[in-house]
PDB file of N, CA, C, O and CB in Angstrom:
ATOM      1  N   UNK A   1      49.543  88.542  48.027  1.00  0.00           N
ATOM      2  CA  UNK A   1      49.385  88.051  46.666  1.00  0.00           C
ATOM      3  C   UNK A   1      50.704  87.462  46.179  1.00  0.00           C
ATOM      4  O   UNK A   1      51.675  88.154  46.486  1.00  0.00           O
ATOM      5  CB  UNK A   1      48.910  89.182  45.725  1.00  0.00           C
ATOM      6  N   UNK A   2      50.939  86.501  45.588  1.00  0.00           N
ATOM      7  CA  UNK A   2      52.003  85.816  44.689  1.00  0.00           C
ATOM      8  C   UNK A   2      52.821  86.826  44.219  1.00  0.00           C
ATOM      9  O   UNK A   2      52.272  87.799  43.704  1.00  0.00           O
ATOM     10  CB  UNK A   2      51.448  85.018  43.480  1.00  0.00           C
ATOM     11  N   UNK A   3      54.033  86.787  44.296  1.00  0.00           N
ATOM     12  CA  UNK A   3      54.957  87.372  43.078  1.00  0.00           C
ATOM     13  C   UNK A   3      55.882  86.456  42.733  1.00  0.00           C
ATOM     14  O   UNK A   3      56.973  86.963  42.470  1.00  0.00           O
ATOM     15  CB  UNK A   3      55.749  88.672  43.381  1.00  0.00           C
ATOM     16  N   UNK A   4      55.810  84.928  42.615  1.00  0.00           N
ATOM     17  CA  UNK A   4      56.287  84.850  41.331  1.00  0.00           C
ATOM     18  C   UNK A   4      55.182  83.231  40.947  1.00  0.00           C
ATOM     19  O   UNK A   4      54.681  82.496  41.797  1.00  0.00           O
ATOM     20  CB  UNK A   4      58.350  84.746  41.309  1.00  0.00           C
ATOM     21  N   UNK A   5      55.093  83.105  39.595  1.00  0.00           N
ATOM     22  CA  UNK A   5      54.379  82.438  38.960  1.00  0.00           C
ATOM     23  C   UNK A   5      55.088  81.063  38.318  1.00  0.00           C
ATOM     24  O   UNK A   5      55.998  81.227  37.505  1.00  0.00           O
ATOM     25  CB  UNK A   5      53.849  83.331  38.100  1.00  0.00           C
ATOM     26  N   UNK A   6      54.748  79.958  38.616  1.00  0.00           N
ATOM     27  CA  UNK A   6      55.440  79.408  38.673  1.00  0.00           C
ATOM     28  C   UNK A   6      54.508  77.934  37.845  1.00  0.00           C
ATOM     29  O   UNK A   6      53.708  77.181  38.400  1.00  0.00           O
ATOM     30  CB  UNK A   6      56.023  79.589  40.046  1.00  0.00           C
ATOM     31  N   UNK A   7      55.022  77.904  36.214  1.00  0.00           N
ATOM     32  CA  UNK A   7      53.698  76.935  35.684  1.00  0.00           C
ATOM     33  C   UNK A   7      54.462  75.867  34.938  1.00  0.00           C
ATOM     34  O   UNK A   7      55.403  76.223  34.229  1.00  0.00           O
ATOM     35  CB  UNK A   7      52.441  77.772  34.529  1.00  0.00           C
ATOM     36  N   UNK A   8      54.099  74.412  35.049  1.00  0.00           N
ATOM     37  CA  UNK A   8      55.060  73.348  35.383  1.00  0.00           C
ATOM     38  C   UNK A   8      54.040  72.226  34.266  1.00  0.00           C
ATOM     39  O   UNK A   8      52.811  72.229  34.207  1.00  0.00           O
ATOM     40  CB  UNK A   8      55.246  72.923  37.439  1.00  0.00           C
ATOM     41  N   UNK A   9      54.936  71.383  33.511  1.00  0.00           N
ATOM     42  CA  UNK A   9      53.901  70.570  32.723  1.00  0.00           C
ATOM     43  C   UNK A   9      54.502  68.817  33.398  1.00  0.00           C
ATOM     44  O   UNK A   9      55.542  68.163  33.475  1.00  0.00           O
ATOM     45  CB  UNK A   9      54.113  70.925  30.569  1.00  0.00           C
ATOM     46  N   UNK A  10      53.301  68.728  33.697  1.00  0.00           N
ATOM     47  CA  UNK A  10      53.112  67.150  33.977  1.00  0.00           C
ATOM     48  C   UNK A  10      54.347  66.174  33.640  1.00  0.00           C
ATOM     49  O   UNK A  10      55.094  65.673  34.482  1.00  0.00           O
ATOM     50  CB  UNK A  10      51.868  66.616  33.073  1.00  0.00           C
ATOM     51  N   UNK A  11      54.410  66.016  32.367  1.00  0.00           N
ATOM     52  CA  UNK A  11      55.206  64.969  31.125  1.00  0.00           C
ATOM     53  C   UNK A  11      56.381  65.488  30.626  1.00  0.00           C
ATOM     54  O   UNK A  11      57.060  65.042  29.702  1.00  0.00           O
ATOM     55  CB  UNK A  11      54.344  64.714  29.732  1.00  0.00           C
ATOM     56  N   UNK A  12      56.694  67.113  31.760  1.00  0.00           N
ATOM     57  CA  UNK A  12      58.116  67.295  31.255  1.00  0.00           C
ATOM     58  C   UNK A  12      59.512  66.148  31.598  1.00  0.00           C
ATOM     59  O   UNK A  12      59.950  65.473  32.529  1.00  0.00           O
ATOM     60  CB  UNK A  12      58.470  68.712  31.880  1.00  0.00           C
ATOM     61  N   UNK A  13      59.826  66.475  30.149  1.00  0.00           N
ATOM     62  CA  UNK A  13      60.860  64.809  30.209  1.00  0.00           C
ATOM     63  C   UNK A  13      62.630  65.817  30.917  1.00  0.00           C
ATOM     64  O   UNK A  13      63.755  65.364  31.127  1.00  0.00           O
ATOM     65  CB  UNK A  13      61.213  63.682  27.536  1.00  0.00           C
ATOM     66  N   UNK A  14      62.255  66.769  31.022  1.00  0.00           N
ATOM     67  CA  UNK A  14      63.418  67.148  31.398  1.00  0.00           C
ATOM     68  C   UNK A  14      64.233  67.662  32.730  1.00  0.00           C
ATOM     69  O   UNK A  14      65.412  67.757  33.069  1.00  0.00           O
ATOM     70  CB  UNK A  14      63.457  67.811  30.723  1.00  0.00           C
ATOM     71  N   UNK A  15      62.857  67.957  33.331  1.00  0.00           N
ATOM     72  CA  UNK A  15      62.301  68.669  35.050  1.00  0.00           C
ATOM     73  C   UNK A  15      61.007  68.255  35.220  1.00  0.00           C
ATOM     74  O   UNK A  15      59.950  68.247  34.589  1.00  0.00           O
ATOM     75  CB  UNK A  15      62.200  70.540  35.264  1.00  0.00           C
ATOM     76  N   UNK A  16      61.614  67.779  36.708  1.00  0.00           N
ATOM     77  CA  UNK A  16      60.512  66.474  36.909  1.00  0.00           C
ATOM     78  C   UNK A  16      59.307  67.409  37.894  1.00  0.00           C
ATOM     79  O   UNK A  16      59.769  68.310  38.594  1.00  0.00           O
ATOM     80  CB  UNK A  16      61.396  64.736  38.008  1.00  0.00           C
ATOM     81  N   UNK A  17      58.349  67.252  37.907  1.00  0.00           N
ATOM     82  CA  UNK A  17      57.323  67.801  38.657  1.00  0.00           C
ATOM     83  C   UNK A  17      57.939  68.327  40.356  1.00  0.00           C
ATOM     84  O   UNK A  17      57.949  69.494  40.748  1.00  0.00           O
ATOM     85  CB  UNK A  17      56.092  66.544  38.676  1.00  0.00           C
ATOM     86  N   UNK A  18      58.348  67.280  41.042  1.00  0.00           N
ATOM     87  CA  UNK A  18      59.336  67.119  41.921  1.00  0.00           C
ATOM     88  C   UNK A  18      60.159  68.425  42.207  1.00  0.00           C
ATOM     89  O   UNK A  18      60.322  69.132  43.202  1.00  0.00           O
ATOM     90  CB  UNK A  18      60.147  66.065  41.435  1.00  0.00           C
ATOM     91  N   UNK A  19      60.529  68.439  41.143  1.00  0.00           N
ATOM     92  CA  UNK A  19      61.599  69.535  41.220  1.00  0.00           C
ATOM     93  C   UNK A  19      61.305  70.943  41.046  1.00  0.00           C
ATOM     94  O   UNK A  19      61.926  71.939  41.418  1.00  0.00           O
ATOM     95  CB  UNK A  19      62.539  69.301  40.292  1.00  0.00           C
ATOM     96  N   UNK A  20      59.702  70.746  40.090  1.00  0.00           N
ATOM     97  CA  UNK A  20      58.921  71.937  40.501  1.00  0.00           C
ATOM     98  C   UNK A  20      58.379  72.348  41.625  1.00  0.00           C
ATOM     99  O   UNK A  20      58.320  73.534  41.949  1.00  0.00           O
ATOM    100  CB  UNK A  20      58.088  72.011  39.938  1.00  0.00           C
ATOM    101  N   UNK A  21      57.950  71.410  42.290  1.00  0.00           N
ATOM    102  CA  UNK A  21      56.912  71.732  43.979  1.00  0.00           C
ATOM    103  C   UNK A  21      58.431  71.567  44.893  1.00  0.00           C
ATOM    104  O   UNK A  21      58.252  71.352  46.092  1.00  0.00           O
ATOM    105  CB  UNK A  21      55.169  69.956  44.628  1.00  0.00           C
ATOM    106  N   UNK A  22      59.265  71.615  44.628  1.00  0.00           N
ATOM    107  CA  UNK A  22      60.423  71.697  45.513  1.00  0.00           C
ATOM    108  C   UNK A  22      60.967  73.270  45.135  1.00  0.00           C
ATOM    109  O   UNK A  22      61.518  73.873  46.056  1.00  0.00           O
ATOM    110  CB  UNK A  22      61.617  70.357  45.184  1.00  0.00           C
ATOM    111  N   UNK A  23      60.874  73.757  44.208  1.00  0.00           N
ATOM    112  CA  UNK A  23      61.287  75.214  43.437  1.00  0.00           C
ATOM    113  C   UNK A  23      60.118  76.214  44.452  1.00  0.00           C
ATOM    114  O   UNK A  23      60.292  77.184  45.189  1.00  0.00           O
ATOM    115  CB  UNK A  23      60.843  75.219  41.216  1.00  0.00           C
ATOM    116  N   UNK A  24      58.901  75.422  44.053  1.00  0.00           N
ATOM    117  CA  UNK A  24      57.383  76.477  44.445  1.00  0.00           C
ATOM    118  C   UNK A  24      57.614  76.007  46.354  1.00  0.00           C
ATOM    119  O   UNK A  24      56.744  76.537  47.044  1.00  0.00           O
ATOM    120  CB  UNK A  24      55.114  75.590  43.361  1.00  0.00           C
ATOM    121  N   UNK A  25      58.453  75.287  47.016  1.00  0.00           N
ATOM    122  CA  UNK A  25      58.133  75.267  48.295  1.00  0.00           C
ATOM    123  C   UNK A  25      59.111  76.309  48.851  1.00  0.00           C
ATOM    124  O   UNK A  25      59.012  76.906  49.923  1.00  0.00           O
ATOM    125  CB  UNK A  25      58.206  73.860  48.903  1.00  0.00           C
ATOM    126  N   UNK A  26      59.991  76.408  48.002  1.00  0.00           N
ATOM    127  CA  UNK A  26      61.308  77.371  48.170  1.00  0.00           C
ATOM    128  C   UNK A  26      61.091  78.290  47.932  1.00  0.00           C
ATOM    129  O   UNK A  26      62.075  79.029  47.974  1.00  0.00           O
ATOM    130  CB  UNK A  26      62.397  77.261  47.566  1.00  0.00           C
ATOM    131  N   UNK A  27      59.741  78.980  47.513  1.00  0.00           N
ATOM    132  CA  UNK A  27      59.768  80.555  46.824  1.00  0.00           C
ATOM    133  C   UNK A  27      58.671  80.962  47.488  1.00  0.00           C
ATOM    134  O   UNK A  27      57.557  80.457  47.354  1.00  0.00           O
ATOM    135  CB  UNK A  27      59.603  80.799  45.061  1.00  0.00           C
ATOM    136  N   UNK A  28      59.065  82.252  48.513  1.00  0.00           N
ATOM    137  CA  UNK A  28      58.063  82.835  49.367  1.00  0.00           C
ATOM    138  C   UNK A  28      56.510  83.682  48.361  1.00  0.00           C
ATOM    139  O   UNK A  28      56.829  84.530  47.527  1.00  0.00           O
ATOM    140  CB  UNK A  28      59.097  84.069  50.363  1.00  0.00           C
ATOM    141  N   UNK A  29      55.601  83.493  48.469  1.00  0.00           N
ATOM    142  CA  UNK A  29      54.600  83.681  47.747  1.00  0.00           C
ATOM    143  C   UNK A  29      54.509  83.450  46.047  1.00  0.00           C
ATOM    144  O   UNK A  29      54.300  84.110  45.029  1.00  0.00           O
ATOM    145  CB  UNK A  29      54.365  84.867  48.111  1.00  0.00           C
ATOM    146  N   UNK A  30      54.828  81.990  46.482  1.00  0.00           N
ATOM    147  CA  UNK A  30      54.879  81.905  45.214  1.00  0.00           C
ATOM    148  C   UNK A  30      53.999  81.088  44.788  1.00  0.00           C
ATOM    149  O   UNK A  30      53.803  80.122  45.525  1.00  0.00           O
ATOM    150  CB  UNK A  30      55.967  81.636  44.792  1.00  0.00           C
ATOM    151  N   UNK A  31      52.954  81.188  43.147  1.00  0.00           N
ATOM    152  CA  UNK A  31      51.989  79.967  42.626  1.00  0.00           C
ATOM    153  C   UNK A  31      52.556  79.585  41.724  1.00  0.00           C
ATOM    154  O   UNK A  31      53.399  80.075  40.973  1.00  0.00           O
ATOM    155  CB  UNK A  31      50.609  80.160  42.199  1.00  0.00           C
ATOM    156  N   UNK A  32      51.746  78.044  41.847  1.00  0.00           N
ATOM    157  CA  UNK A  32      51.818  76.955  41.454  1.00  0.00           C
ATOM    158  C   UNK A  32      50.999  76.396  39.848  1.00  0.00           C
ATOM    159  O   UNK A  32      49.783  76.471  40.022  1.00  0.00           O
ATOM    160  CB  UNK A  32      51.410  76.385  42.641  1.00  0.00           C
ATOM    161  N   UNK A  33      51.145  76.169  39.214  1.00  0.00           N
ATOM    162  CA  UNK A  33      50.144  75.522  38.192  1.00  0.00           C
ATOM    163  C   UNK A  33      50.443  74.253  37.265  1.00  0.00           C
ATOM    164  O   UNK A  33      50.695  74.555  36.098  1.00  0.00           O
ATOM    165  CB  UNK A  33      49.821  76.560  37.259  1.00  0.00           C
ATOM    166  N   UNK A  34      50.460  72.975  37.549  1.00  0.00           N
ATOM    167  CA  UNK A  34      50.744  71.893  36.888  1.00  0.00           C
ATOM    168  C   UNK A  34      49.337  71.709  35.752  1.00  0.00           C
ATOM    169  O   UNK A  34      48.121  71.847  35.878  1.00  0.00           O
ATOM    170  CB  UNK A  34      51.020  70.649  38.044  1.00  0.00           C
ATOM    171  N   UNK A  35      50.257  71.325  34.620  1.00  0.00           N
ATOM    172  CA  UNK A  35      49.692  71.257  33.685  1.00  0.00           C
ATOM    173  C   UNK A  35      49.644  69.569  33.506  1.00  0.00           C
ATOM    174  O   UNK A  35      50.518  68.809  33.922  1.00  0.00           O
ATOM    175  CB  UNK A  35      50.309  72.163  32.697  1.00  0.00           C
ATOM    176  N   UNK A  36      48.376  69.156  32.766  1.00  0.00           N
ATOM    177  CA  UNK A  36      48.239  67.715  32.544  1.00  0.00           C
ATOM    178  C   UNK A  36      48.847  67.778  31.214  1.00  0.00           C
ATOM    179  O   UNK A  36      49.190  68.722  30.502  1.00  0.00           O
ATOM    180  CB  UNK A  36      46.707  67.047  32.633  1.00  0.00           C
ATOM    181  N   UNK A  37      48.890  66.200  31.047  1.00  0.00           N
ATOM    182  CA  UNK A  37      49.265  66.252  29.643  1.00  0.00           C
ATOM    183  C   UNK A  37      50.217  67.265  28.677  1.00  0.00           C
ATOM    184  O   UNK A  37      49.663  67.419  27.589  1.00  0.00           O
ATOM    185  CB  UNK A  37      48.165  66.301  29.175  1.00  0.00           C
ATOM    186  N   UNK A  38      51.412  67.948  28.772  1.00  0.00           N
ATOM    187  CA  UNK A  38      51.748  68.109  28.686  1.00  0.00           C
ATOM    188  C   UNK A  38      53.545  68.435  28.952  1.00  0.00           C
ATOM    189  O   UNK A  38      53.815  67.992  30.069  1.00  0.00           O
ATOM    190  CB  UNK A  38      50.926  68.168  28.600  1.00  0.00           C
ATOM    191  N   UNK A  39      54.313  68.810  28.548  1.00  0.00           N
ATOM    192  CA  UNK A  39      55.653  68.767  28.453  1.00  0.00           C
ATOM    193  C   UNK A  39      56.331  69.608  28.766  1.00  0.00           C
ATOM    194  O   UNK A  39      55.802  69.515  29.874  1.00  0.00           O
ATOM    195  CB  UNK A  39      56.009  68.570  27.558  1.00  0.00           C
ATOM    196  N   UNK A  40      57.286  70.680  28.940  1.00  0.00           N
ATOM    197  CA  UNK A  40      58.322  71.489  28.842  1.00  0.00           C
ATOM    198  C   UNK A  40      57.699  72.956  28.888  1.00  0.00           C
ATOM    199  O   UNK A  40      57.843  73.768  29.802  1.00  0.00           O
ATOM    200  CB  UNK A  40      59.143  71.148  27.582  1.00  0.00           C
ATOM    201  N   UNK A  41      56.800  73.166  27.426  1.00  0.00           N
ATOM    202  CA  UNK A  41      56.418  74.512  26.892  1.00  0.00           C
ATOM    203  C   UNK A  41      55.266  74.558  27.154  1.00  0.00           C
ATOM    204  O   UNK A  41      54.440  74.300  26.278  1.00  0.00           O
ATOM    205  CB  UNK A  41      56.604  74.835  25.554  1.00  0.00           C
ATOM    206  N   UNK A  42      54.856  74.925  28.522  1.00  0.00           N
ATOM    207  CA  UNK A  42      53.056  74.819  28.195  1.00  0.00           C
ATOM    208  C   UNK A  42      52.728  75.478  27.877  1.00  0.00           C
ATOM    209  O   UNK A  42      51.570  75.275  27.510  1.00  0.00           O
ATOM    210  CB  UNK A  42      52.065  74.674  28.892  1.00  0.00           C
ATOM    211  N   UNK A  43      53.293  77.049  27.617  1.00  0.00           N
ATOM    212  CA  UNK A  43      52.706  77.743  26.719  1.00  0.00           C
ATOM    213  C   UNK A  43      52.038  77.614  25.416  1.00  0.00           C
ATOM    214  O   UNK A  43      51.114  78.269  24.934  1.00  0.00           O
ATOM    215  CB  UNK A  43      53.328  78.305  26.600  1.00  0.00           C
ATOM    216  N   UNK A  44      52.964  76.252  24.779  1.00  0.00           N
ATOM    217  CA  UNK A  44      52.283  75.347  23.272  1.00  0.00           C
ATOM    218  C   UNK A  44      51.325  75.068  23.837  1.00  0.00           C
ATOM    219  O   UNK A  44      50.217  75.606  23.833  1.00  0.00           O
ATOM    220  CB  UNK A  44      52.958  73.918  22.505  1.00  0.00           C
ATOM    221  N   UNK A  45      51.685  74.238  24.338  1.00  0.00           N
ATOM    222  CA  UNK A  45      50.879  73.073  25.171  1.00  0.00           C
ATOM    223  C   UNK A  45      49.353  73.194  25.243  1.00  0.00           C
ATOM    224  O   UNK A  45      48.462  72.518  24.730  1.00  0.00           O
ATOM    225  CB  UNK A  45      51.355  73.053  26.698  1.00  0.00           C
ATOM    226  N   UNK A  46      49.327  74.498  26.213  1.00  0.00           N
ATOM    227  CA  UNK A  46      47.839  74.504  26.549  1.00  0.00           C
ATOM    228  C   UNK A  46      48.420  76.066  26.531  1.00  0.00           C
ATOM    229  O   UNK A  46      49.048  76.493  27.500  1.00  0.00           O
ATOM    230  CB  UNK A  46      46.986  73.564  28.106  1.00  0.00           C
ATOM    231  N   UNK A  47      48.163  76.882  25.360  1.00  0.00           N
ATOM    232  CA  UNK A  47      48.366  78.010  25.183  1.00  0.00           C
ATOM    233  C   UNK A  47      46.786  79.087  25.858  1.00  0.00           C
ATOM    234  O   UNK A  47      46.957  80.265  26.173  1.00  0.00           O
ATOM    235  CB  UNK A  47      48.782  77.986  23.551  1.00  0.00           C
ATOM    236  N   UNK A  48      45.918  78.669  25.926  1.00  0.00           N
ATOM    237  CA  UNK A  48      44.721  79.200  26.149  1.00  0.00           C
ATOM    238  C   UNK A  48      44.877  79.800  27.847  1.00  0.00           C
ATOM    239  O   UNK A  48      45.006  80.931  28.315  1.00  0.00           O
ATOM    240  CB  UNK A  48      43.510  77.972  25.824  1.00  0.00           C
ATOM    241  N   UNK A  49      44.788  78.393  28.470  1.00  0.00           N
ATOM    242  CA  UNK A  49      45.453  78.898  30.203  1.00  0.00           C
ATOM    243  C   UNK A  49      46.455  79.159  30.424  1.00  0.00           C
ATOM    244  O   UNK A  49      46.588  79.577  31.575  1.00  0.00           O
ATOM    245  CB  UNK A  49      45.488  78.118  31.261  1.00  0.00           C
ATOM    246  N   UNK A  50      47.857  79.106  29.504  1.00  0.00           N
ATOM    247  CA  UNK A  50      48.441  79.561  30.025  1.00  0.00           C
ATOM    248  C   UNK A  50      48.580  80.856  29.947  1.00  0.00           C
ATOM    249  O   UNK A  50      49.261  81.466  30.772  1.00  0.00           O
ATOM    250  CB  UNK A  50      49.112  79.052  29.959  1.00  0.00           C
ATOM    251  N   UNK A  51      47.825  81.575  28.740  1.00  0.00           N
ATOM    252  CA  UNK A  51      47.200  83.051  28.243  1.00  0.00           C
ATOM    253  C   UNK A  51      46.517  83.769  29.427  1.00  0.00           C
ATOM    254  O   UNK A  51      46.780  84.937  29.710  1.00  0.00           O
ATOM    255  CB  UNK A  51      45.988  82.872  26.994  1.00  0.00           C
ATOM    256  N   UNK A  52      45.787  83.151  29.982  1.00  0.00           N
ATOM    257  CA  UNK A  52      45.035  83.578  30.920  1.00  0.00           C
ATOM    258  C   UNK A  52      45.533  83.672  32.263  1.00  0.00           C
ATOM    259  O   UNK A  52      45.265  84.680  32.916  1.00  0.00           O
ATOM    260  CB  UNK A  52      44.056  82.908  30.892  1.00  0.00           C
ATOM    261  N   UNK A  53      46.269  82.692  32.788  1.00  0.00           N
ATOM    262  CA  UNK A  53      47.038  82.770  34.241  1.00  0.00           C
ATOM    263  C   UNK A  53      48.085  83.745  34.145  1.00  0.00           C
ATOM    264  O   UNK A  53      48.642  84.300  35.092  1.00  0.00           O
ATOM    265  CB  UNK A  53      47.738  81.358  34.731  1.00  0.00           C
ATOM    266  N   UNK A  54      48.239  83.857  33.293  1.00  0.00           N
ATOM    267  CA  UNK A  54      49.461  85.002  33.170  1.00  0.00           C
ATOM    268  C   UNK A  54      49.068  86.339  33.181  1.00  0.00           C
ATOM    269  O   UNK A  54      49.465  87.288  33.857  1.00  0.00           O
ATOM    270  CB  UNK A  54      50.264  84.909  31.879  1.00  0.00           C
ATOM    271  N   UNK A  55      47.982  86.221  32.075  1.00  0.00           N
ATOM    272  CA  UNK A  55      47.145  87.882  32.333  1.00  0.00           C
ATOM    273  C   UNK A  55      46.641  88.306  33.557  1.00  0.00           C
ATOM    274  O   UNK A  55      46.530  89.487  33.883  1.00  0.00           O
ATOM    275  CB  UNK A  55      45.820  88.075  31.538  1.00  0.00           C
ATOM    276  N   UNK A  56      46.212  86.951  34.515  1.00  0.00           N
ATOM    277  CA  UNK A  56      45.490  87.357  35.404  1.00  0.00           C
ATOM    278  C   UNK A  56      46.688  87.928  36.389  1.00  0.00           C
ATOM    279  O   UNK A  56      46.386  88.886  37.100  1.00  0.00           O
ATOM    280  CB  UNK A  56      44.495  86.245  35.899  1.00  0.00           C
ATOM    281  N   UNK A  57      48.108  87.366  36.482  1.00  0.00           N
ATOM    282  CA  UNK A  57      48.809  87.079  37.397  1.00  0.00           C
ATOM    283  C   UNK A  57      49.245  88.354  37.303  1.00  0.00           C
ATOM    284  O   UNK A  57      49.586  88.941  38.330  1.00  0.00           O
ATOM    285  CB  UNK A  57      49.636  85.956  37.374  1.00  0.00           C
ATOM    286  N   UNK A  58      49.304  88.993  36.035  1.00  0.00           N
ATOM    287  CA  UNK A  58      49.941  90.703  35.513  1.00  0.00           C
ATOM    288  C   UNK A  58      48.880  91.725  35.839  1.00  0.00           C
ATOM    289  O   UNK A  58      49.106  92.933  35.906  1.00  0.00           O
ATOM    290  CB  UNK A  58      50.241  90.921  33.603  1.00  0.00           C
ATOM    291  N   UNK A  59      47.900  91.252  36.006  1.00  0.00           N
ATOM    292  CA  UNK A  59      46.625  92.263  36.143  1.00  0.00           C
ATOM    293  C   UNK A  59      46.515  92.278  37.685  1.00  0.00           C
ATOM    294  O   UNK A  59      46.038  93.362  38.021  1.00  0.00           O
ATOM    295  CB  UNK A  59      45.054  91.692  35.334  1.00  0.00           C
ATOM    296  N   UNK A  60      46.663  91.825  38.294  1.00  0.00           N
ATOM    297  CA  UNK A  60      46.908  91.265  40.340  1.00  0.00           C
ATOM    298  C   UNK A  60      48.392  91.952  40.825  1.00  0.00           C
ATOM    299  O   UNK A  60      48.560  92.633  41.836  1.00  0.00           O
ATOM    300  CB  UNK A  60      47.223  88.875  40.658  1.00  0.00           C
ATOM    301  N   UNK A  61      49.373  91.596  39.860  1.00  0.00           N
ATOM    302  CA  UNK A  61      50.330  92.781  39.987  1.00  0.00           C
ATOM    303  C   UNK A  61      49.958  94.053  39.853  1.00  0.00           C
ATOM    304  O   UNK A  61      49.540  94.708  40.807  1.00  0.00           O
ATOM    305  CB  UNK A  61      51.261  92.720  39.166  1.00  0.00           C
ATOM    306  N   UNK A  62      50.068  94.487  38.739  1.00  0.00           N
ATOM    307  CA  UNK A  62      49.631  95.579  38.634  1.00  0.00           C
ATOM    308  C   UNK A  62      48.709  96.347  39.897  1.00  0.00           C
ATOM    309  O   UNK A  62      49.107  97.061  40.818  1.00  0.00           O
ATOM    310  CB  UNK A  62      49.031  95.406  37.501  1.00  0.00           C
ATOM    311  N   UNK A  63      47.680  96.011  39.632  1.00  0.00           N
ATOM    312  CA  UNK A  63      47.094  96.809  41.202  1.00  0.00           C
ATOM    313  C   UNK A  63      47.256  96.531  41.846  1.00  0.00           C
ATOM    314  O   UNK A  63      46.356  96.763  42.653  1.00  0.00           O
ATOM    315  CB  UNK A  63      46.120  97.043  41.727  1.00  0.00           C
ATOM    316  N   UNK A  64      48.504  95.691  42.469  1.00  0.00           N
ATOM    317  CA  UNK A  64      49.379  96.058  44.112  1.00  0.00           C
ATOM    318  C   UNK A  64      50.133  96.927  43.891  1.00  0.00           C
ATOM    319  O   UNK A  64      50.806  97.454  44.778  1.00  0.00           O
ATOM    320  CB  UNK A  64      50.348  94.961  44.883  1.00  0.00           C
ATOM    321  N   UNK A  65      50.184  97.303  42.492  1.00  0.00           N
ATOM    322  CA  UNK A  65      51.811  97.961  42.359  1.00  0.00           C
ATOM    323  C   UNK A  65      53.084  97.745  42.786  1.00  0.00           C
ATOM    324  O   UNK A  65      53.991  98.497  42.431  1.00  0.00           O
ATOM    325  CB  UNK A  65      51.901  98.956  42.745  1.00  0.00           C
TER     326      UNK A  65
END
């Protein structure tokens, strides 16, 4: 299972996608989640999934312990 989470917005003007799937190729079990339309904070952004990938990602931890 993943341990570390790794969630990346499309239209960030500051870190380029690039530099995300180069971060996520470098990190042993690590996921991925590009966001459309969006920027920097996808937590603003698209606060709903990013609510949810996170819970799920803490709840998948958790019972590996």
């Amino acid at each position: 299972m993943p341990r570390s989470l790794l969630l990346w917005g499309n239209n960030d003007a500051g870190v380029t996608v690039e530099r995300g799937l180069l971060l996520f190729q470098s990190i042993p079990n690590a996921e991925f989640h590009l966001f459309d339309r969006c920027g920097h904070w996808v937590m603003w952004d698209h606060a709903e999934r990013f609510n949810t990938l996170v819970a799920d990602f803490l709840r998948a931890a958790a019972r590996e312990g």
